[in-house]
C-alpha positions, 0 to 999 in steps of 0.5 A, a space after each residue: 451484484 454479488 462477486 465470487 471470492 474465489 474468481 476474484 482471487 483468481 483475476 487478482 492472480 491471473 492480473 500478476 501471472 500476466 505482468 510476470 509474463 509481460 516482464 520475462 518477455 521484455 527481457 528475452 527481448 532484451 537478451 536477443 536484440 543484445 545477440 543481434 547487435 554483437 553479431 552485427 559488431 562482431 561482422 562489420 569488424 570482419 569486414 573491416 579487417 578484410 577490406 584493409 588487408 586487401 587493400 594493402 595487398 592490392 596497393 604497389 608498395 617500395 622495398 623499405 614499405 614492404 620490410 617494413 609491413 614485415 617486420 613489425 605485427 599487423 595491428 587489427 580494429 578491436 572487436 567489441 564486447 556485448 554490453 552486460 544486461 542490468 539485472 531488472 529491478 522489483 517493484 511492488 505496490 502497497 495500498 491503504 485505505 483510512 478509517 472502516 467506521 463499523 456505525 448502525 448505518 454502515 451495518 445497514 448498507 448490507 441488508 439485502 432479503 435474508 442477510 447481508 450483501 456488501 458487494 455495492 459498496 466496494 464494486 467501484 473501488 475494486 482497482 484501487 485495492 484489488 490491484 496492489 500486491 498488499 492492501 491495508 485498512 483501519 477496521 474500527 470496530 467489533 465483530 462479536 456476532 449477532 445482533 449486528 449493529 456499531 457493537 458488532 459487523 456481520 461476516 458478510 462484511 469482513 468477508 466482502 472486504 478479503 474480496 475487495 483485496 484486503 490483506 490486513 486490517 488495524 485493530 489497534 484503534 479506539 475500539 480494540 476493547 469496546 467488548 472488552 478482551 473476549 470481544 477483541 478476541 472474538 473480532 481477531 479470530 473473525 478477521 483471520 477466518 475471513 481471510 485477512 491478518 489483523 494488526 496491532 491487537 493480540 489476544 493474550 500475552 502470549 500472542 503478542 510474545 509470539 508475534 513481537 508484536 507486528 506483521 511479517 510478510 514477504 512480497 516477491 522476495 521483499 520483506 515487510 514488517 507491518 506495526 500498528 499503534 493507536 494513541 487511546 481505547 476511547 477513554 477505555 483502560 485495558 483490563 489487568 493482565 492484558 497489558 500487552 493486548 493492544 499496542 500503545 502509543 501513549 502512556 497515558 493512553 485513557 487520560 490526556 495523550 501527552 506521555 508517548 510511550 517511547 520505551 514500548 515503541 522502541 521495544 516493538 521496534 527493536 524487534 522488528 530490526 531484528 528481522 532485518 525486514 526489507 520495508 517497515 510500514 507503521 499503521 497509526 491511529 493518531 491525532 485529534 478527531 475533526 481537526 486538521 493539526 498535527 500535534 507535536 506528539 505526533 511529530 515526536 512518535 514520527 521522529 522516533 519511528 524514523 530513527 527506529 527504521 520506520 519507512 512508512 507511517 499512515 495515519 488514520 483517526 482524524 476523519 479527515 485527509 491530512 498531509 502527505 511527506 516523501 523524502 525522495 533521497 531516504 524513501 521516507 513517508 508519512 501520511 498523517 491521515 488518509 480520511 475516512 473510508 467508510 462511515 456516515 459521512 455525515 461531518 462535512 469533510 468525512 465523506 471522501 478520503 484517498 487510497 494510498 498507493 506507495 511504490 517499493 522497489 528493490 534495486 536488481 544490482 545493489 538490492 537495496 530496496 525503498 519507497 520510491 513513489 507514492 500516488 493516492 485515489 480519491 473516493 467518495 461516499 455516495 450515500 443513496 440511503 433515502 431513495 433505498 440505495 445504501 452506501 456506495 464508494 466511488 473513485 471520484 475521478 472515474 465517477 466525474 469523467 462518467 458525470 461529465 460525459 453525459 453517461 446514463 446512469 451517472 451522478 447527478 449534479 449536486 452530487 458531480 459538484 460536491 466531487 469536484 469540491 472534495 477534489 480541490 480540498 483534498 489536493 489542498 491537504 495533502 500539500 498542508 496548506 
């Protein structure tokens, strides 16, 4: 079942033309229900007034009454003055999705006759991307041309992943340089000719002077800066005369991951306050892989970053969900790991991950603008590859309500089983216990 990238871009902002629509109603409803209750103020005052000096017309009154009526002014009730509409705040959504694993078998969930289709896969997690204002994920992986395999996706891939709704996709990972400068190269110019702005790798110096070394976008008058780091290049150095292609979290980035790089984030960051961008989102591909600890490096990178004027931080690497933090007060996030997206899914823990969802909102009087909530989708890797199906992502809630009501064509029960137990663990996670 093939999607129309152009229709769908056109639901997307169709889907934002009515919520416009619907808020500049509301207050235009507003406005007038204020008009009508100051008019009935402003009458009910009138009539007042009129009463009591009727009243005191048609009362008998002394001689000293009566002088003293006249000799001092009539007092009248005041009228009460409209109250003043508090400019409406702006709310916007900013949604993340893990780890996108390019593996032999991930290539092949998209092999249909004659090419590739990958439209299955991502139908079912459409509102959990579609419908933020900008979406993220952790592409690990190359795009260097044919033959497709884990060296190299297919178009159809990145291509399917712009219909989906992603914007931006983090390139500073463990396979920035697997085909070397030319492949990074290659995989950038790959992503932006499907739509989408990678994050985190630069081509050339030049580019990344250019750049800074982030992302700027602006989202209803909110501006955000995205950065993306990763700890290592899986075990790879970067090539001489490159140095400033990948962003780095570590100094001793190919080795042993215990010297952050504290002067390149600072000089990243340092940058970005200088754009003065509203929100700051860090995208880091961090921790230790199969393995739920949070290393005190990466507690050193969050406090750095925090005090750089980072808002957000999402983490990605470790396969698994890992916890989520919120300071209500500063509107301060950190998601250690959101899981993988899409992979093989064959570690236990690794076939189901979240799809963040952090609300942003700029205050209609002060203008201050922070993250004022956060709430994540789960979802589920379905892999239907032995009956011919491929893979498939599923929001989990969504595909167990069907389960539960006995839906035709819903799962079957060790599949609804396996879900309900991901659920709980994931529930678990994000909470650190």
């Amino acid at each position: 079942m093939a999607f129309d990238m152009d229709e769908l871009n056109k639901r997307r902002q169709k889907r934002r033309e009515l919520k416009d629509q619907s808020e500049k109603k509301q207050k235009k409803q507003t406005l007038v229900m204020i008009g009508i209750v100051a008019f009935l103020i402003i009458a009910i005052a009138g009539v007042l007034v009129f009463l009591l000096i009727s009243q005191r017309g048609n009362t008998p009154q002394s001689p000293e009454t009566t002088q003293g009526l006249q000799s001092r002014p009539e007092t009248l009730p005041p009228t009460t003055e409209p109250p003043t509409t508090r400019p409406p705040d702006t709310v916007i959504h900013l949604a993340a999705g893990g780890d996108l694993n390019i593996t032999d078998k991930v290539v092949a969930a998209g092999n249909v006759s004659g090419g590739y289709d990958y439209s299955k896969v991502f139908l079912d997690v459409l509102p959990a991307l579609a419908e933020a204002d900008v979406t993220v994920l952790n592409f690990e992986g190359n795009a260097v041309g044919a033959p497709y395999s884990k060296d190299s996706a297919p178009p159809q891939l990145l291509r399917a992943l712009k219909n989906a709704g992603v914007d931006l996709l983090q390139t500073a990972n463990s396979k920035s340089v697997t085909n070397g400068i030319l492949g990074l190269t290659s995989t950038l110019n790959a992503i932006r000719e499907a739509g989408m702005e990678p994050v985190g790798t630069f081509a050339s110096r030049e580019e990344y002077r250019k750049t800074g070394g982030f992302t700027m976008l602006e989202v209803k008058g909110i501006r955000i800066a995205v950065v993306a780091f990763t700890k290592g290049l899986d075990g790879r150095g970067i090539p001489a005369g490159s140095e400033d292609c990948v962003n780095l979290l570590y100094t001793d980035y190919n080795s042993t991951y215990q010297k952050v790089d504290t002067e390149g984030i600072t000089a990243v960051l340092k940058k970005v306050a200088k754009e003065e961008p509203d929100i700051t989102v860090a995208l880091l591909h961090w921790g230790s892989e199969y393995n739920n600890t949070v290393s005190s490096t990466q507690k050193k990178i969050c406090s750095l970053m925090q005090e750089q004027g980072v808002d957000a931080i999402i983490g990605t690497h470790s396969h698994y969900v890992q916890q989520m933090t919120f300071n209500q007060k500063t509107g301060q996030f950190v998601a250690y790991s959101l899981g993988d997206f899409l992979s093989d899914g064959t570690q236990p823990g690794t076939n189901y991950s979240v799809v963040l969802d952090l609300e942003i909102t700029k205050d209609g009087v002060t203008g201050e603008v922070k993250i004022t909530d956060y709430s994540w989708t789960p979802i589920y890797l379905l892999d239907e590859t032995d009956s011919g199906g491929g893979l498939r992502l599923l929001r989990m809630q969504h595909a167990m309500e069907t389960y539960e009501q006995e839906a035709e064509g819903s799962l079957g029960e060790a599949d609804y089983l396996a879900m309900k137990n991901a659920l709980e663990r994931i529930n678990a996670r994000i909470k650190g216990e």
